[in-house]
TIRO-591803 format. One record per residue: y, z, x of N, C-alpha, C in turn; residue in three letters. Coordinates in Angstrom, 1 decimal. Layout:
BEGIN
+--------+--------+--------+--------+--------+--------+--------+--------+--------+------+
!    npy !    npz !    npx !   capy !   capz !   capx !    cpy !    cpz !    cpx ! rest !
+--------+--------+--------+--------+--------+--------+--------+--------+--------+------+
!      Y !      Z !      X !      Y !      Z !      X !      Y !      Z !      X !  ala !
...
+--------+--------+--------+--------+--------+--------+--------+--------+--------+------+
! end
This chain:
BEGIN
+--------+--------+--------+--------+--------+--------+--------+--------+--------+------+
!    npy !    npz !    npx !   capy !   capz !   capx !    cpy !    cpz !    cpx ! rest !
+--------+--------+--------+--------+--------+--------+--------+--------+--------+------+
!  -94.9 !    7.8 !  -17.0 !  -94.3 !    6.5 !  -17.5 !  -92.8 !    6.5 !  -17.1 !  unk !
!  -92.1 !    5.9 !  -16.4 !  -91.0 !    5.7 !  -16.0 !  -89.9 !    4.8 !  -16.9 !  unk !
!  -88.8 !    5.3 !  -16.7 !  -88.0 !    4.9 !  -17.7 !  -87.1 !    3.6 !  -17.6 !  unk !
!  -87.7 !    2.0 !  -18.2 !  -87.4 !    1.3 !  -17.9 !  -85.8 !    0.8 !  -18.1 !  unk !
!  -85.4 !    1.4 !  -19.1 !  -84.1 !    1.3 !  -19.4 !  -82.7 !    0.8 !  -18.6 !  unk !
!  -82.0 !   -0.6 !  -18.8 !  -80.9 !   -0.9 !  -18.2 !  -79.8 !   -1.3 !  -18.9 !  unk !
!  -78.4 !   -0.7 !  -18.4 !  -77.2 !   -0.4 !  -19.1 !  -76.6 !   -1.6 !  -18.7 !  unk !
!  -76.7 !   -2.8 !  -19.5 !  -75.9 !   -4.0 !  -18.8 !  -74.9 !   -4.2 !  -19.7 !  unk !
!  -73.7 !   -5.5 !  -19.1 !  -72.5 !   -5.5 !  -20.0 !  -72.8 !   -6.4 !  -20.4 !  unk !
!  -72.2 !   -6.9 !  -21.3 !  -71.5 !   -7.8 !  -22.8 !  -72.8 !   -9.4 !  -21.7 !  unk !
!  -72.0 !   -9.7 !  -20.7 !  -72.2 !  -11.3 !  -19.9 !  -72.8 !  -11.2 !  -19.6 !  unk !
!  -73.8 !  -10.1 !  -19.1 !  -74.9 !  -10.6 !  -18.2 !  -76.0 !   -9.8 !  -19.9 !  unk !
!  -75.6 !   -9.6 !  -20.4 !  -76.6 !   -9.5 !  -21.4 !  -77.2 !  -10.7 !  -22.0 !  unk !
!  -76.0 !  -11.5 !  -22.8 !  -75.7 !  -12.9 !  -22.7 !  -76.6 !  -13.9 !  -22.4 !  unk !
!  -76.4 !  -13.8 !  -21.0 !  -77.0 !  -14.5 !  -20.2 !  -76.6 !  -16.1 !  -20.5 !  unk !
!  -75.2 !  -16.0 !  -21.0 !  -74.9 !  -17.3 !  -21.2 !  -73.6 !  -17.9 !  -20.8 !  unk !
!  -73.2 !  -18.7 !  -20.9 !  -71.8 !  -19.4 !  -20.6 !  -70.8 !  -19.7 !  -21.4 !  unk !
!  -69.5 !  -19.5 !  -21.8 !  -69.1 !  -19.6 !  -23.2 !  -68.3 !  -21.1 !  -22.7 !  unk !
!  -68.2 !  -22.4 !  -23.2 !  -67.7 !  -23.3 !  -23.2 !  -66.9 !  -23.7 !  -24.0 !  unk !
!  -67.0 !  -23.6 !  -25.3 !  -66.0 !  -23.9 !  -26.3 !  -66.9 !  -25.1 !  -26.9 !  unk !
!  -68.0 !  -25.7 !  -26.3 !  -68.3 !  -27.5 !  -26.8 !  -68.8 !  -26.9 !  -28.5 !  unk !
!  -69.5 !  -25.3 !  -29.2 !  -69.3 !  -25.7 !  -30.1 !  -68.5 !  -25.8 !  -31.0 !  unk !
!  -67.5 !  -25.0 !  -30.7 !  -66.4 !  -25.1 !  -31.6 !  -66.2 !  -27.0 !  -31.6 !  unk !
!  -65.9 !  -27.7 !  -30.6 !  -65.7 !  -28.8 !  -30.8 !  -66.5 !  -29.6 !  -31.4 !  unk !
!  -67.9 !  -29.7 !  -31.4 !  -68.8 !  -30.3 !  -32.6 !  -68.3 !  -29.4 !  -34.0 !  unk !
!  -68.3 !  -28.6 !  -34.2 !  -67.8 !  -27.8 !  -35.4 !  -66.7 !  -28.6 !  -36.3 !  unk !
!  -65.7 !  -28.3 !  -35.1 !  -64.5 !  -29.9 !  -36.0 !  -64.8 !  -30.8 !  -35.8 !  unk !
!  -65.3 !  -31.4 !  -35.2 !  -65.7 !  -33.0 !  -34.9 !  -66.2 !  -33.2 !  -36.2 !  unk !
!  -67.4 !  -32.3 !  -36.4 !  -68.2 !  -32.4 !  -37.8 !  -67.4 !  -32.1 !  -38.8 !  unk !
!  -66.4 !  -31.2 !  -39.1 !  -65.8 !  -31.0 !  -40.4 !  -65.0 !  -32.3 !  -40.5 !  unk !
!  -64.8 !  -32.5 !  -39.6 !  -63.6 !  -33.5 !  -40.0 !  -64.2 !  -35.1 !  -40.5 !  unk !
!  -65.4 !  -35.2 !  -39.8 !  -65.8 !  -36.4 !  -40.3 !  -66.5 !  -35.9 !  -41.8 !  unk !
!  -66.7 !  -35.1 !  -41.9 !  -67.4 !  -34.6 !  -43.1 !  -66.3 !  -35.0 !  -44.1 !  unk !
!  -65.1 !  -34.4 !  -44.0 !  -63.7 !  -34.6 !  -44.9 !  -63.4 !  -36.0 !  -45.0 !  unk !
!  -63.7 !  -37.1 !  -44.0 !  -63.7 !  -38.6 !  -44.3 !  -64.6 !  -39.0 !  -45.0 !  unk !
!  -65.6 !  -38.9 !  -44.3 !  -66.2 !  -39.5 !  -45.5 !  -66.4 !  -39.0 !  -47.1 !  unk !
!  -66.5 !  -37.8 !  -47.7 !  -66.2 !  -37.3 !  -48.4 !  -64.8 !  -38.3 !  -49.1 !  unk !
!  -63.5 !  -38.7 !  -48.7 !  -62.3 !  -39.1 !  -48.8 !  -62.8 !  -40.7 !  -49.2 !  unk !
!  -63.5 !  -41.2 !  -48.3 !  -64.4 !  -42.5 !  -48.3 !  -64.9 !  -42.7 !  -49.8 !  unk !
!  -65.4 !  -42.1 !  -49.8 !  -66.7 !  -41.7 !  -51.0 !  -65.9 !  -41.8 !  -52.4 !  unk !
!  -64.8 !  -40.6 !  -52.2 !  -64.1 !  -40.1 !  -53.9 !  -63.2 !  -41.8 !  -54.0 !  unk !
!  -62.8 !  -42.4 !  -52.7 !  -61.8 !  -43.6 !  -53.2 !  -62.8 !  -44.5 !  -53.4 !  unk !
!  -63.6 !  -44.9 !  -52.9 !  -64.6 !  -46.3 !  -53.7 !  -65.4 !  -46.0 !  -55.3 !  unk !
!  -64.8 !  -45.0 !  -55.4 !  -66.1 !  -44.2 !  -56.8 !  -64.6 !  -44.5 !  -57.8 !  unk !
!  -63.5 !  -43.7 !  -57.7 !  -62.5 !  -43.5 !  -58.4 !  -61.1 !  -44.0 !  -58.1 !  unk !
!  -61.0 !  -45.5 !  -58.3 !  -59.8 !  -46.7 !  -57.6 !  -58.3 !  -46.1 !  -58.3 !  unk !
!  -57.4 !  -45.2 !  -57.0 !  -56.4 !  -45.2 !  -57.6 !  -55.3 !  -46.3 !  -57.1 !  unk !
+--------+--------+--------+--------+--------+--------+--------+--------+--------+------+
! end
């Protein structure tokens, strides 16, 4: 039986591309999350 074993690095292990787009949904989404949230507490509780 031969030894199928291969020593690859970090990127090609991966096998992926790093873009950043999720970090950007990430705030996109917190942030609207924090509006409306903000939305929410001022129609409930009129200061």
């Amino acid at each position: 039986m031969a030894d199928s074993h291969k020593d690859l690095s970090a990127q090609d292990a991966r096998q992926g591309v790093e873009t950043g787009t999720v970090r950007w949904v990430l705030r996109i989404s917190l942030a609207l999350a924090v509006l409306a949230g903000l939305i929410i507490y001022f129609s409930f509780f009129d200061l």
